[in-house]
Structures are given as structure tokens and as C-alpha cells.
N, C-alpha and C positions, 0 to 999 in steps of 0.2 A: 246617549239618546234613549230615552224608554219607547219600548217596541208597546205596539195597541194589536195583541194577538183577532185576527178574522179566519176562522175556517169557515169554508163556502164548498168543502166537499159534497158529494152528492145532491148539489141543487143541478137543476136542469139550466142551461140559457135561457133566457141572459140574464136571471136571477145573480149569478155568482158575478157577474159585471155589476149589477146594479148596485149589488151590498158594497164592493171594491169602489165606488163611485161615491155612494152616500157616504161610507169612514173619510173617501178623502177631506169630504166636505167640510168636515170636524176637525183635519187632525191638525193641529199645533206646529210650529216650523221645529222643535225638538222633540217631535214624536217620530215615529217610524210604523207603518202598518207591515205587521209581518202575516201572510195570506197563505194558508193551507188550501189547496186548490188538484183536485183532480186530474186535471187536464192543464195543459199550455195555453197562458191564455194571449196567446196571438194578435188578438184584434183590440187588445188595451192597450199595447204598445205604444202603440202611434199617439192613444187618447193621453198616455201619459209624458211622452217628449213632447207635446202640443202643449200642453195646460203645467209648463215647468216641475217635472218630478221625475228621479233617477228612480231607476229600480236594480233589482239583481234576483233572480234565479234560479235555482239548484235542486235539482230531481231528487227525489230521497228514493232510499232501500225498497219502499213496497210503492215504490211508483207513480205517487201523488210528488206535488211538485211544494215547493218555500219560494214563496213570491216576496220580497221585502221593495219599499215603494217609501219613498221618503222626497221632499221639496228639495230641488236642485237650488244650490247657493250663488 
């Protein structure tokens, strides 16, 4: 799958929502949005098991997070 890199670091709410919103809009059923993200974004969750789409997770070393967000099959 080709990843469609978005970092959303340093934007305020709910900007880093909305950009993570608009790529879904675009993205292709063999793409994958890979999201560099500040903060845990908590409140996408729900918006993403609602509107069919897996994600996964993983804190990095200086403490921004790897959001990866791809269409559930």
C-alpha cells in the first residue's frame, strides 16, 4: 500500500482534525495516510470506526505520535 505522508504538528484544534478529515476524503482504498501528530488524537477515533477505517498508533522517541489510518476491508 503507498502511505500519503500528513504531518499536522504544531497546528492548534481542530485544524489537525480537519486536515486528517480532508486527506481521508481523497485517499484511494490502496493508500494509507501516515499522520505525524503532536498530541493523541482521541476524539478521531470514534470518527474513524464510524465512517469504516482501521488505524494504529505508536508514540515516537521525542514524543509526537505515527498515526497510520487506512479503509477497513
Amino acid at each position: 500500500m503507498q502511505e500519503i505522508p500528513l504531518n499536522v504538528c504544531e497546528l492548534e484544534p481542530p485544524e489537525p482534525m480537519e486536515r486528517v478529515l480532508d486527506a481521508l476524503a481523497t485517499l484511494e482504498p490502496t493508500q494509507r495516510l501516515a499522520v505525524r501528530i503532536d498530541r493523541e488524537p482521541r476524539p478521531l477515533y470514534r470518527i474513524l470506526d464510524n465512517h469504516g477505517y482501521s488505524h494504529s498508533i505508536a508514540l515516537r522517541p521525542d514524543q509526537k505520535y505515527d498515526l497510520l489510518i487506512w479503509r477497513a476491508s
